[in-house]
N, C-alpha and C positions, 0 to 999 in steps of 0.2 A: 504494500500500500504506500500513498506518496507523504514523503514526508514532509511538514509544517513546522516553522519556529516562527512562533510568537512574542514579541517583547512586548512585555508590558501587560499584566495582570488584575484591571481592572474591570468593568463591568461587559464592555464589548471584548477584551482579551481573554476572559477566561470564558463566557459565553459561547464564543467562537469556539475554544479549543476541546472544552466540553463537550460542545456538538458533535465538532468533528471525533475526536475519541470516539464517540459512543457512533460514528459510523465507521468506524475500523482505521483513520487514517492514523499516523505513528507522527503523534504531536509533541513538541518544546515548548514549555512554556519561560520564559525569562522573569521572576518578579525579582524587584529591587527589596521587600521585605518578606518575612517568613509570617505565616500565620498569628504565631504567637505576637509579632513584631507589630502584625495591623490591628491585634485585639488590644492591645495595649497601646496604640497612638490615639493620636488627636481625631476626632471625628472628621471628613470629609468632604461632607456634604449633606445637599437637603432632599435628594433622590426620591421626587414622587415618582413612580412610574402607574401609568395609565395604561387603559385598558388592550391596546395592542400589544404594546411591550411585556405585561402582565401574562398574555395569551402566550408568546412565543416561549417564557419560563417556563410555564405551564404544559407545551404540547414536548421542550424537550426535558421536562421532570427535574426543573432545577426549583421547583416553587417552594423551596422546602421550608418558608417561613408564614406561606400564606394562610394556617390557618389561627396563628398568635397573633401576627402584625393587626393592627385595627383598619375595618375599611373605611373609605375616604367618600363616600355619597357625593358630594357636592362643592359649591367656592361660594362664597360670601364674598361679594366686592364691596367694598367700602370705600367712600372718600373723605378723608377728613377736613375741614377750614381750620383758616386761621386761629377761630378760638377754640377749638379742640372740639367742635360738636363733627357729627356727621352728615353731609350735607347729600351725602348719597347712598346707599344699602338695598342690596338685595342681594336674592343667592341664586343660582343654578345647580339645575341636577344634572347628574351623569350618567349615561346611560349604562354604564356598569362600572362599578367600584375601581379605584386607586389605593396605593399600598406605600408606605415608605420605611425600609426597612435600614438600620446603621447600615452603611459599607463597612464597617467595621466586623460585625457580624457575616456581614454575607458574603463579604471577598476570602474569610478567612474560611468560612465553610466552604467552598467552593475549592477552593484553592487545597484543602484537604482530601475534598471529594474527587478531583481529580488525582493527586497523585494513589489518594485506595484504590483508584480503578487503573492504575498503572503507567498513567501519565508519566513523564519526565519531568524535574520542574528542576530549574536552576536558579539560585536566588544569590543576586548581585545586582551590583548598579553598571550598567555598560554605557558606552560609547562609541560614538559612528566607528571611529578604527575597530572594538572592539567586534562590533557588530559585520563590518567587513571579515573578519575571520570567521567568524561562528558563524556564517550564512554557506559555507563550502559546505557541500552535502546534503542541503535541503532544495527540494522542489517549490518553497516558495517561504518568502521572508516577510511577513506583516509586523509594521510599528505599531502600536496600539499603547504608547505611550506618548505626551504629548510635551510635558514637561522638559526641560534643561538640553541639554546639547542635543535630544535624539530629533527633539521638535523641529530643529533648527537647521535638521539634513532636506524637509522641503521646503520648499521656494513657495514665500509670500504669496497669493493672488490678489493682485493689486483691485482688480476690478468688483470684486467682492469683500473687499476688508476696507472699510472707511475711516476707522479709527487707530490709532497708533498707541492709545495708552488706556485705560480702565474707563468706562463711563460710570460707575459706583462702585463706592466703599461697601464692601462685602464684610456681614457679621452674622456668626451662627453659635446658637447655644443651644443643647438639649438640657429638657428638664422635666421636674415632674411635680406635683403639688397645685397644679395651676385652677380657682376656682370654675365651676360654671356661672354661665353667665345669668346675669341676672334680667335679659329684657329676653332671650328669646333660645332657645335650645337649638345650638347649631354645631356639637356633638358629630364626627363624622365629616365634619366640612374642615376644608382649605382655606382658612380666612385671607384675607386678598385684600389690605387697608393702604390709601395712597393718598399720600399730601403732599399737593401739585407743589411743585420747588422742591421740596424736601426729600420724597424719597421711597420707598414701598417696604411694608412689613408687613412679612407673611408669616402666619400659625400654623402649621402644620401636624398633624397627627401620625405620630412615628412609635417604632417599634426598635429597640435598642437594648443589649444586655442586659436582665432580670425585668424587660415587660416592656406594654408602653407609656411613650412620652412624648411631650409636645416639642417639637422644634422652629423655635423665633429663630427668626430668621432678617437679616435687615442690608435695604439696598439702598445706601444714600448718595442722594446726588454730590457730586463731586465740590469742595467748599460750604458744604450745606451744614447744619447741624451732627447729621447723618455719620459726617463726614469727619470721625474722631478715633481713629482707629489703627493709626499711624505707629504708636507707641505699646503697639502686641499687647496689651494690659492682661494679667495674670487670671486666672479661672475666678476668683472673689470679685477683681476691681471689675473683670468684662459682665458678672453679672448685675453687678448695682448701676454699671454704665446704660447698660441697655433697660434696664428700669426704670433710669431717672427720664432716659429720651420718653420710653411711654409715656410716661408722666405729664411731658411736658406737648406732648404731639397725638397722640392715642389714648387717651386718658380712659377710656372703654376696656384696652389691652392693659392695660396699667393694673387697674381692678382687679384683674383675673390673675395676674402673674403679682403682684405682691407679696406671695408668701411663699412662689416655689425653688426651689431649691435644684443647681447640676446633677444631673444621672450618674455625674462622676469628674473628677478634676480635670479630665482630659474632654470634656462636653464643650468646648468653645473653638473658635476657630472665627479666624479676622485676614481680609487679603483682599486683593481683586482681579480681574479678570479679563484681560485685553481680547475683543471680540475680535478672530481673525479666518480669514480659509486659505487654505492651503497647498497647493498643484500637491497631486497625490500620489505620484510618481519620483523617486530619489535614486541616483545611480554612486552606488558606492565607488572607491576610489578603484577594485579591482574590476568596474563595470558591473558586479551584478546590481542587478535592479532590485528595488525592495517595495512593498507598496503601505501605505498608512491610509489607517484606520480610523473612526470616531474620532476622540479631540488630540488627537495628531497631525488633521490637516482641517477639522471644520470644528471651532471653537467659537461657542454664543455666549454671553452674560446668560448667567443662572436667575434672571426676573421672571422668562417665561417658563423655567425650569424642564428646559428640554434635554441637559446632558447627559443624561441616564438613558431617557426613550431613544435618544438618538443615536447613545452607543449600544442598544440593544436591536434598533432595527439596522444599523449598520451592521452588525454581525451577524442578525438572519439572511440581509443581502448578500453577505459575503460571502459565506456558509454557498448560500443555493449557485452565486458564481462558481464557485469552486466545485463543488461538485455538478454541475453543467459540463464542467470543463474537461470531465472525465480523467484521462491520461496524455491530452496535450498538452505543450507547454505552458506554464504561466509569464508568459512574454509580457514585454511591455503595453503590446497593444490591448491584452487583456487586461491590464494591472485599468487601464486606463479607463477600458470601458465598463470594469467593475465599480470602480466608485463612480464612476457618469452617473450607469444604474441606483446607486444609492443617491446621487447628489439631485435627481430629481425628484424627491421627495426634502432632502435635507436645503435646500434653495428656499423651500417654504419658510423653515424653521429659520435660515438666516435672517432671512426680510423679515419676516414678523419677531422676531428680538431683536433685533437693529431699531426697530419704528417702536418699541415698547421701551425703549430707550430715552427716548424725543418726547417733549410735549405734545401731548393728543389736540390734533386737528381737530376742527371744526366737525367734521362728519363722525368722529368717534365720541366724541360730548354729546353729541346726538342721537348717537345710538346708544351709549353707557344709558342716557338721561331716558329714554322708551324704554329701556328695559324694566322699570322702576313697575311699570304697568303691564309690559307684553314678555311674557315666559318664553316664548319662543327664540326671543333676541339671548334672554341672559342664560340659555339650556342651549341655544347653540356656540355662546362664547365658550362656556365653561368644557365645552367637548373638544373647540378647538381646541385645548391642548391635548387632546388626544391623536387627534387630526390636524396641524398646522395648514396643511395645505387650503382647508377650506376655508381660512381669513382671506386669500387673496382676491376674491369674488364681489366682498360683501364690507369685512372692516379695513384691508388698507385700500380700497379703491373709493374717493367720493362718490361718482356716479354710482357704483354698484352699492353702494350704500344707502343713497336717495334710494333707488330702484327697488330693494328691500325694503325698505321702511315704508313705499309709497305699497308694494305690493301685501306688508303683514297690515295696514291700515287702511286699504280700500274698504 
């Protein structure tokens, strides 16, 4: 059977390699930590994944958390004003549940679960030179790491990367103690609270070492309030920081998180995110070609919180190229037209977290502001993150937005 090396051991790396294992192929995986390594670091991230990405776990029997994790129903959008009231709210359903489970938890299982079934795993930090050695012998070399020098072996694309530096101060805490609320039972939901200038903060319902937990989560605009996070503040200082902001900005979220408390000293996590994509194609120095994967060549700000679904349908894409590909080469022109095939769904996800970035135009205050009254506007937002592609029809296009609106109110 043909063999695969993998670097890089996160959600679409071991996904992919899983898969492939469990169809006979003789897979490498690369991670730079050991299990025990990622159960004991810093949390990751805020990995909601939705109802496709959830399905593809599911069809190849990696769900193995989905019956603890809590599920996720719906979003609660909120906007908050200047005095801290809420001057918009409502919520949308989903048409099947969402899950977010630690990556800490689930790379580390995974990551076990592959090597009991006889996987290879190598655990080290590599580099392109390194990387150029260790590719002699395999029938095909995927990056599926996106971070530090390996990120850095593909070339920019200028025509889909607008920004050169972070457009929000990224802050994440898990925790657990946090009241219900007192106006309305929304239990289940993805709260979704934004204060135009300021910056978005999202609730999350997570599943994390000994149960679950809520994970705040916070995207402030750059120079903003938001925007204090510069100075790494220690697991105590990051959670009274992000307290006093509620306080002073969400005073709704304020109320409920007053009394709770980290899931554990390592629950925080502060940085940010340069939105970029990447040509997907890299030829190492001895000429083999290598191909990259998820956020290795297409990397979005986590607002609209696609980098999980998208490293997860990126490896069911890849997966199916590959095995298409049967026993011919994996050439460059393949390498090429496999990501194409993913990139035409992943194009979605860029343009709508790009624009979720930017002050909302005129036509999205418009339909944010209808939803308040027609379900159908705010049931189809909350599914767009399931589906990216169907924003481009209806919320970033003006017209197609009038056209909607005039067609749900005829």
């Amino acid at each position: 059977m043909r063999k695969v090396l993998i670097v890089g051991a996160g959600q679409s790396g071991l996904q992919l390699g899983l898969s492939l294992q469990a169809l006979r192929y003789e897979v490498t995986l690369i991670s730079a930590r050991t299990p025990a390594e990622i159960r004991g670091g810093r949390v990751m991230s805020t990995q909601v994944m939705f109802r496709t990405a959830l399905g593809y776990e599911r069809e190849r029997g990696l769900n193995l958390w989905e019956e603890r994790a809590p599920k996720i129903t719906g979003l609660r959008l909120s906007v908050g004003g200047p005095d801290g009231s809420r001057v918009l709210d409502w919520r949308g359903e989903l048409t099947d549940f969402a899950q977010s489970v630690d990556q800490r938890v689930k790379l580390a299982g995974w990551l076990e679960l592959f090597a009991e079934r006889g996987g290879a795993v190598e655990y080290r930090h590599i580099g392109a030179s390194d990387l150029d050695a260790l590719s002699r012998g395999y029938d095909l070399v995927l990056v599926a790491a996106g971070a530090g020098e390996l990120g850095r072996i593909f070339e920019r694309d200028s025509a889909w990367s607008p920004f050169v530096e972070p457009q929000r101060a990224l802050a994440v805490s898990y925790l657990r103690g946090a009241a219900w609320s007192s106006d309305v039972d929304d239990s289940g939901l993805v709260r979704f609270n934004s204060v135009p200038g300021v910056g978005e903060v999202f609730v999350i319902p997570g599943y994390t070492e000994g149960g679950p937990c809520d994970i705040l989560f916070f995207e402030g605009v750059p120079g903003g309030p938001l925007d204090c996070w510069a100075d790494r503040p220690g697991p105590a200082e990051h959670r009274a920081r992000m307290l006093e902001l509620l306080r002073a900005h969400l005073p709704w979220e304020y109320e409920r998180f007053a009394d709770a408390e980290l899931t554990d000293d390592r629950a925080v996590l502060a940085g940010g995110v340069t939105p970029v994509v990447r040509k997907p194609v890299a030829r190492l120095p001895s000429g083999t070609a290598v191909l990259g994967m998820a956020d290795a060549v297409v990397v979005t700000d986590p607002v609209t919180g696609q980098g999980v679904n998208s490293a997860s349908k990126a490896a069911e894409s890849y997966l199916d190229s590959i095995v298409r590909r049967a026993d011919r080469p994996f050439d460059r022109e393949w390498m090429q037209d496999t990501f194409d095939r993913f990139w035409d769904y992943a194009r979605h996800v860029a343009v709508w977290s790009n624009a979720m970035l930017k002050p909302s135009p005129p036509h999205v205050l418009r339909l944010l502001g209808a939803a308040v009254e027609i379900p159908a506007i705010r049931n189809r937002f909350a599914n767009g993150f399931d589906d990216p592609a169907d924003f481009e029809s209806w919320f970033l296009d003006p017209a197609g937005a009038e056209n909607y609106l005039e067609s749900l109110t005829a």
